[in-house]
PAGUNU-432869 format. One record per residue (C-alpha): residue number from 1; x, y, z; residue in one letter. Coordinates in pm, whole numbers. Example, Ala and Ser with C-alpha at 12.3 -4.5 7.8 and 13.67 -1.06 7.14 Angstrom:
% PAGUNU-432869
@num 1	u 1230	v -450	w 780	residu a
@num 2	u 1367	v -106	w 714	residu s
***
This chain:
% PAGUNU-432869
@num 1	u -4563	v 2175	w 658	residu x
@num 2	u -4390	v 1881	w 827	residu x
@num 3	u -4614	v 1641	w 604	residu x
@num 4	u -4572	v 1824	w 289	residu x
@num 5	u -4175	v 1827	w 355	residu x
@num 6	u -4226	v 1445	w 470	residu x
@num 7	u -4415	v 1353	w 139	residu x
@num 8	u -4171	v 1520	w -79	residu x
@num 9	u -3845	v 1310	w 92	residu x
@num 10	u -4029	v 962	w 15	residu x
@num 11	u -4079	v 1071	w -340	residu x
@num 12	u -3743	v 1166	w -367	residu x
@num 13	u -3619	v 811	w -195	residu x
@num 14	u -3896	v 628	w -395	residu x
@num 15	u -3733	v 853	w -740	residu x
@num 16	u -3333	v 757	w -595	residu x
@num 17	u -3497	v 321	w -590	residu x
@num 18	u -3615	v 344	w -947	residu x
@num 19	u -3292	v 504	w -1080	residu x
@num 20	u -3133	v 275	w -891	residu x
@num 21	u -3284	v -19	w -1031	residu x
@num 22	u -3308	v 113	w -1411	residu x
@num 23	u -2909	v 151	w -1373	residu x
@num 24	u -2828	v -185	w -1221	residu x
@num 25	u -3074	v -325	w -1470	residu x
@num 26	u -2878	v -141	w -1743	residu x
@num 27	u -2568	v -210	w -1653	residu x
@num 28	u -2685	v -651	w -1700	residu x
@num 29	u -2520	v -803	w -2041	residu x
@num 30	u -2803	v -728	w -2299	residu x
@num 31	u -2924	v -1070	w -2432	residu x
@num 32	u -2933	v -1151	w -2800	residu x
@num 33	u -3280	v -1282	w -2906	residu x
@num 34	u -3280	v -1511	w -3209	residu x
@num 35	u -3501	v -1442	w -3524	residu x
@num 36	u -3860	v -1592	w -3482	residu x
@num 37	u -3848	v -1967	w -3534	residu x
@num 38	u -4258	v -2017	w -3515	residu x
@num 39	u -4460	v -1927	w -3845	residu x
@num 40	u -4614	v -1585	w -3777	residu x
@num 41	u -4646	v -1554	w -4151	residu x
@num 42	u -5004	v -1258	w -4190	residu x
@num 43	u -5138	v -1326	w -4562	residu x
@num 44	u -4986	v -1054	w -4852	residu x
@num 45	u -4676	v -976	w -4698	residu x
@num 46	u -4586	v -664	w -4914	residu x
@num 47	u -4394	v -618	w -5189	residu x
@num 48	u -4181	v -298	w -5289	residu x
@num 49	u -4263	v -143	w -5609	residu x
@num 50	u -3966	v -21	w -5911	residu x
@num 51	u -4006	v 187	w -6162	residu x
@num 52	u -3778	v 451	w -5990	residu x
@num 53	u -3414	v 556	w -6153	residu x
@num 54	u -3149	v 293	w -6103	residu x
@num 55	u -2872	v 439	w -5864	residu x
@num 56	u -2536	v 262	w -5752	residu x
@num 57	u -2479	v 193	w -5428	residu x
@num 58	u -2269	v 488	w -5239	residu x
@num 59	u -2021	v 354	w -5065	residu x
@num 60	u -1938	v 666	w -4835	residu x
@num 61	u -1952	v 456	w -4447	residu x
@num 62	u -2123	v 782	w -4341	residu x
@num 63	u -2389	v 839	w -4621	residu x
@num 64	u -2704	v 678	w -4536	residu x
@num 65	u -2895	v 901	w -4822	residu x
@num 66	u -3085	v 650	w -5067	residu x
@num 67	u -3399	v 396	w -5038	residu x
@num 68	u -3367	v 65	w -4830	residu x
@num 69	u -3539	v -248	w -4786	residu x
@num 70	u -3577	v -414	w -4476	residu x
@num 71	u -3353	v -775	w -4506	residu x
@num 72	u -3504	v -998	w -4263	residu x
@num 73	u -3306	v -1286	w -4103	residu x
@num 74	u -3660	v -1535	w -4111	residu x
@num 75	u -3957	v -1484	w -4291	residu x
@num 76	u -4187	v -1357	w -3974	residu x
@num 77	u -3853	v -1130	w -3926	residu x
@num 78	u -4089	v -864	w -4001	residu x
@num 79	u -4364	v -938	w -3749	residu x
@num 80	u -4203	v -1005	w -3464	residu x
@num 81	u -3939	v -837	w -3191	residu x
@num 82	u -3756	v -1231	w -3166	residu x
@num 83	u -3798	v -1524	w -2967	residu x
@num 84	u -3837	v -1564	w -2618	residu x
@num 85	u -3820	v -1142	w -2500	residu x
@num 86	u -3723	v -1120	w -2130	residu x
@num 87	u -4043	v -1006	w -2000	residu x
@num 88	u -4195	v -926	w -1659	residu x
@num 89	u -4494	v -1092	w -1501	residu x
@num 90	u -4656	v -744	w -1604	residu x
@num 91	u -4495	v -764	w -1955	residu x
@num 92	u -4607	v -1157	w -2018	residu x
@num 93	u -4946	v -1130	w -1892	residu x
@num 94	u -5000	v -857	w -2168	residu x
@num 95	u -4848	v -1024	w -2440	residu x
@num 96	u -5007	v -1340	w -2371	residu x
@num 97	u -5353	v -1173	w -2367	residu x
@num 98	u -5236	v -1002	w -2695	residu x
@num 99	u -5173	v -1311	w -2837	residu x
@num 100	u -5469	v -1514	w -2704	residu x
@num 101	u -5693	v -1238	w -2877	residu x
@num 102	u -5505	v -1262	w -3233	residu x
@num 103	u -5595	v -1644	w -3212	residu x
@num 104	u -5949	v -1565	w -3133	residu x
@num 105	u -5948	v -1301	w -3430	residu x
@num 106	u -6031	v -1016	w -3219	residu x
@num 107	u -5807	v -723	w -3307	residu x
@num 108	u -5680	v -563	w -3085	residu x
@num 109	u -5618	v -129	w -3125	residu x
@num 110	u -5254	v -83	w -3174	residu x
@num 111	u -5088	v 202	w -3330	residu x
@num 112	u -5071	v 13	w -3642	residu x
@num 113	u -5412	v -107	w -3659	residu x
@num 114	u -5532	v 288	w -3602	residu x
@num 115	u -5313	v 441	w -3792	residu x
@num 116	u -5092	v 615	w -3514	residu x
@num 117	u -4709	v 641	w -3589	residu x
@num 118	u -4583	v 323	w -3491	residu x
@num 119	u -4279	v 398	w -3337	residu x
@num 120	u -4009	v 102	w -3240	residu x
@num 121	u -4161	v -140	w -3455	residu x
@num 122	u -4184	v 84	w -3767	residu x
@num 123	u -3849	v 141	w -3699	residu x
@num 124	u -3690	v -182	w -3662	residu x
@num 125	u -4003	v -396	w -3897	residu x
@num 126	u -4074	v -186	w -4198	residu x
@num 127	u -4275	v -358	w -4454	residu x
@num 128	u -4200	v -140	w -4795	residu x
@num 129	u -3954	v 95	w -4858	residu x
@num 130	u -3762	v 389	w -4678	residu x
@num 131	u -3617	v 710	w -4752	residu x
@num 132	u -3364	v 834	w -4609	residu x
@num 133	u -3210	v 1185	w -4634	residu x
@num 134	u -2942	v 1345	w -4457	residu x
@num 135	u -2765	v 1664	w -4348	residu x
@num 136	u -2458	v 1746	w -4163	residu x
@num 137	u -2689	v 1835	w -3840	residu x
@num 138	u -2950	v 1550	w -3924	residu x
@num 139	u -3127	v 1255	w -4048	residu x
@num 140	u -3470	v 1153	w -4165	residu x
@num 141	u -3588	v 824	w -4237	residu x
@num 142	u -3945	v 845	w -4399	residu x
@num 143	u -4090	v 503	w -4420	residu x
@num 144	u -4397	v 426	w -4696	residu x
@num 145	u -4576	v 141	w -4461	residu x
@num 146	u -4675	v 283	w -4208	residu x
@num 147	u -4613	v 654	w -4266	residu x
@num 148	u -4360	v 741	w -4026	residu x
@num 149	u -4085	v 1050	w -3997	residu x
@num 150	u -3809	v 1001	w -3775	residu x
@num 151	u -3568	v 1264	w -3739	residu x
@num 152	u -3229	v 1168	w -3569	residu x
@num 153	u -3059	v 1512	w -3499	residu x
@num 154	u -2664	v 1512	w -3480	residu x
@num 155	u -2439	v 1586	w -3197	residu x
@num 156	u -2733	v 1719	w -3005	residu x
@num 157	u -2871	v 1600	w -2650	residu x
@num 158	u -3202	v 1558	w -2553	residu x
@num 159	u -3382	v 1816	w -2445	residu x
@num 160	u -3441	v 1872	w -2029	residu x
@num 161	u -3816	v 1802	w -2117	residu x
@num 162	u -3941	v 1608	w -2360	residu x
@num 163	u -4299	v 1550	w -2452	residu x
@num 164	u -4361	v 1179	w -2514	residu x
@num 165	u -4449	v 1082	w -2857	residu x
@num 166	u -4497	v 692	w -3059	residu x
@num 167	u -4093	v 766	w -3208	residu x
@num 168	u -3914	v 932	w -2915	residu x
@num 169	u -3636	v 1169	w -2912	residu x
@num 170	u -3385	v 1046	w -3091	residu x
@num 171	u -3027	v 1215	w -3104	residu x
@num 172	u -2701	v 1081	w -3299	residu x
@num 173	u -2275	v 1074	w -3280	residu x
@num 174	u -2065	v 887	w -3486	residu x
@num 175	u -1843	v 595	w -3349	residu x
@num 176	u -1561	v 590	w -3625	residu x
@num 177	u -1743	v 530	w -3926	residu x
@num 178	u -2066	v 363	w -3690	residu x
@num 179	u -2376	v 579	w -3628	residu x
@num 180	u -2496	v 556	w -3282	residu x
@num 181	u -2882	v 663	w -3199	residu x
@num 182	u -3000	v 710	w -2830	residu x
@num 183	u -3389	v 696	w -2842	residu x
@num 184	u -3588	v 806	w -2532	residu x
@num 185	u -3946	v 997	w -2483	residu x
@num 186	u -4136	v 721	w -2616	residu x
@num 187	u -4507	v 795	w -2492	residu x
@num 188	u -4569	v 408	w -2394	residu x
@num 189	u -4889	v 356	w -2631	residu x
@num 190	u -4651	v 158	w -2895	residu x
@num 191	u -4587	v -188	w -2975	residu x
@num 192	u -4289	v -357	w -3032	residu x
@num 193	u -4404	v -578	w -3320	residu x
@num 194	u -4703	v -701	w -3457	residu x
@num 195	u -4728	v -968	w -3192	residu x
@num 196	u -4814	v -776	w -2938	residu x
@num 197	u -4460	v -693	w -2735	residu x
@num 198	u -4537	v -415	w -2507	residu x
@num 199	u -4330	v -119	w -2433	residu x
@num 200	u -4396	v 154	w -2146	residu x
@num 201	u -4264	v 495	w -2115	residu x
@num 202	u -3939	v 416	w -1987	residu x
@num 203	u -3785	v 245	w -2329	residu x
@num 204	u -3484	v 343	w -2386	residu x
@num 205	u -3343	v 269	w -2721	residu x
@num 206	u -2991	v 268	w -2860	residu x
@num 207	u -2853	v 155	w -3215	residu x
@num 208	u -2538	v 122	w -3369	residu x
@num 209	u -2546	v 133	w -3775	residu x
@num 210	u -2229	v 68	w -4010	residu x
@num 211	u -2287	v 37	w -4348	residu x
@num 212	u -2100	v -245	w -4562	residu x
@num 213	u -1791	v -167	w -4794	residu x
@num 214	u -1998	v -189	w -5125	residu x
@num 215	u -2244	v 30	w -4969	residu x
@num 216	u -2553	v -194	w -5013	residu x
@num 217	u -2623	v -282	w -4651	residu x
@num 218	u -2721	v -111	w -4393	residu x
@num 219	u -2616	v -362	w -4032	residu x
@num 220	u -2843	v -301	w -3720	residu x
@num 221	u -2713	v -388	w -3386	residu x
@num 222	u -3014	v -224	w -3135	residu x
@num 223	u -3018	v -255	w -2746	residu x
@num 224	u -3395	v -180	w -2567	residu x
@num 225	u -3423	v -147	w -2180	residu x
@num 226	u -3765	v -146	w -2046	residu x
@num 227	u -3733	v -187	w -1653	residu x
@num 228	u -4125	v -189	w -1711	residu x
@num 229	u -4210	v -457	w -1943	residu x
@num 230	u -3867	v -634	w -1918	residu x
@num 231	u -3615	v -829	w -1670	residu x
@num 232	u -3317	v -724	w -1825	residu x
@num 233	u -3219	v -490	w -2127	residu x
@num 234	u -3200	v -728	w -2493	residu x
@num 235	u -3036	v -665	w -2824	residu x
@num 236	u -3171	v -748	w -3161	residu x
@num 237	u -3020	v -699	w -3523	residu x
@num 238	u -3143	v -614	w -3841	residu x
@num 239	u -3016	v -554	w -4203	residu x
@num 240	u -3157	v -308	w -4441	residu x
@num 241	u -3054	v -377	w -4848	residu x
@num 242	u -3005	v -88	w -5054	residu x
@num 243	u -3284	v -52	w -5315	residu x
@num 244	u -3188	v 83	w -5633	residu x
@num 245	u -3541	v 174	w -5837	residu x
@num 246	u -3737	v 127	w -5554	residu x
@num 247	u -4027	v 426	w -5520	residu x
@num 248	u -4268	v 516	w -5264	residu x
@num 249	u -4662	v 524	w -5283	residu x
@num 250	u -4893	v 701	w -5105	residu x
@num 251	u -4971	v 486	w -4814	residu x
@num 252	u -5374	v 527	w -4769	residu x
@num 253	u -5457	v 404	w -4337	residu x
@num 254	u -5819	v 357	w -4322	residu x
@num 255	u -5852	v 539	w -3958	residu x
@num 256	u -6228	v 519	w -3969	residu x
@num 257	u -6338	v 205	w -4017	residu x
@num 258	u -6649	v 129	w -3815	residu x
@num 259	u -6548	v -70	w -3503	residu x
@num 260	u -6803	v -284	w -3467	residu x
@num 261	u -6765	v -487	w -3793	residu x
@num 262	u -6380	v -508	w -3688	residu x
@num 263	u -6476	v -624	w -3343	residu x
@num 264	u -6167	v -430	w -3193	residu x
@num 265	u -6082	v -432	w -2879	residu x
@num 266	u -5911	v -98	w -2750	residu x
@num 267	u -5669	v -135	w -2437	residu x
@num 268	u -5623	v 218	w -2397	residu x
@num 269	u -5931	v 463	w -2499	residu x
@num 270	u -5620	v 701	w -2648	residu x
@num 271	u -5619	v 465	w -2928	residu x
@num 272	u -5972	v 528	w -3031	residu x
@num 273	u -6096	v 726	w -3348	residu x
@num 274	u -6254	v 1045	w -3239	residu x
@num 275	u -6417	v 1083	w -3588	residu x
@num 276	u -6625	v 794	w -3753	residu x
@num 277	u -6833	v 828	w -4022	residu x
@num 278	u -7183	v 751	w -4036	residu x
@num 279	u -7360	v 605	w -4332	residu x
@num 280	u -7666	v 781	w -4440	residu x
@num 281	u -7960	v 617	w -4664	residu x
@num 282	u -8089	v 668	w -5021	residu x
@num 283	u -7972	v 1049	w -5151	residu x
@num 284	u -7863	v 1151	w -4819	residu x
@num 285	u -7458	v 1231	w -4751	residu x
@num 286	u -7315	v 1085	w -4498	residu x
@num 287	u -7204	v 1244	w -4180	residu x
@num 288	u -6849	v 1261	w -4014	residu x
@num 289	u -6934	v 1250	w -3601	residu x
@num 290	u -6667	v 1328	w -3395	residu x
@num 291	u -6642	v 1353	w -3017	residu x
@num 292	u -6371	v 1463	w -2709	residu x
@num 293	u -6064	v 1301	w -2748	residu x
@num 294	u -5946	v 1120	w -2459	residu x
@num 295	u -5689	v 1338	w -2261	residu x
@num 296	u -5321	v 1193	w -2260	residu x
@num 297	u -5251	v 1052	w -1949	residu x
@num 298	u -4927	v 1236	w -1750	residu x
***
């Protein structure tokens, strides 16, 4: 009994260090990373697609409803977090493998590359256009590339527990005429770009939106603390451009694809297809094999 009591007061002591440090860590100046300055420029960036009905801009400050376009500040704007992220040893040493594999050509599993919700860097990077519709209690932005939901719910808290997931909880207020989004419950399998910026379980995500007076901008001002992954908390911006015509496709993810020709690497076995399909010869069909998937890890 003595041990059992004894064990529990270290984990609480060991639980009142790690607030500790998240807070003092939170409490640092966020630092502003610039836009990418080094070509990270993947072949076919995307290009939205028209056709739709032309709209005017609204220019109600609180009425995100419409289709935007990302507006990136650099042309590998889309790709990439920014220069120069405050990372850990921990944090480095796994983007620099990241990026030592991308120069070798070996792929390695992401959530983009397996067609898992992508979660921060959908949000921040999308390629092609997104939706977004709105209530009074709510709002949903429903991105084409990849195909991602993410519900902000208004004047609401988050939950007591939370079951971690690629987008997080995200919950909403309004600052004045400035939408303010508190992001937590990320399940630490996402990326924060394409590059290879990790993220644990402890990101913790807030934005502050305003939309321009003409109503064809959407402004970006996002703060991400990782005591994981990162020395101090950092703040990137973003601009979305209203997109008047712009339509949505179905966006097709090839899951399946047989690893071995893509010579993937996979991190974390979570990431891995439980289904793959296996080609059968002359009149035969082919087969769809499919084992355990890998338990999440607590």
């Amino acid at each position: 009994m003595i041990r059992l009591i004894h064990k529990r007061v270290l984990l609480g002591v060991a639980a009142m260090m790690f607030a500790s440090v998240a807070q003092a860590q939170n409490a640092q100046t966020p630092v502003l990373l610039n836009p990418p300055e080094h070509p990270f420029n993947p072949p076919g960036a995307p290009q939205t697609v028209g056709g739709g009905p032309a709209e005017a801009a609204n220019t109600d400050p609180r009425d995100f409803s419409g289709v935007w376009i990302d507006k990136p500040s650099a042309p590998a704007a889309n790709y990439s977090i920014g220069d120069n992220p405050p990372l850990t040893p921990q944090g480095q040493a796994i983007y620099d493998h990241r990026l030592q594999m991308f120069e070798k050509a070996t792929p390695i599993a992401s959530p983009h590359m397996t067609c898992r919700p992508t979660g921060v860097d959908a949000t921040l990077n999308p390629h092609l256009g997104v939706v977004v519709m709105q209530t009074k209690r709510q709002i949903a932005f429903i991105s084409e590339e990849d195909r991602n939901v993410r519900q902000v719910l208004l004047g609401k808290s988050h939950p007591a527990k939370l079951a971690p997931t690629y987008m997080g909880n995200s919950v909403g207020h309004w600052e004045g005429d400035t939408l303010v989004v508190d992001t937590v419950g990320f399940n630490g399998l996402g990326w924060l770009d394409e590059k290879g910026v990790p993220s644990s379980n402890k990101l913790h995500m807030v934005e502050r939106i305003s939309k321009s007076a003409d109503g064809t901008e959407l402004d970006w001002d996002v703060t991400l603390y990782d005591p994981t992954y990162f020395t101090r908390p950092f703040r990137v911006k973003r601009r979305w451009a209203w997109a008047s015509g712009v339509v949505q496709l179905e966006y097709d993810c090839e899951q399946n694809a047989p690893n071995e020709e893509r010579n993937m690497v996979f991190e974390n076995e979570q990431l891995r297809p439980i289904c793959a399909q296996k080609l059968a010869s002359g009149d035969a069909p082919d087969r769809v094999v499919c084992s355990k998937p890998t338990p999440a890890k607590r």
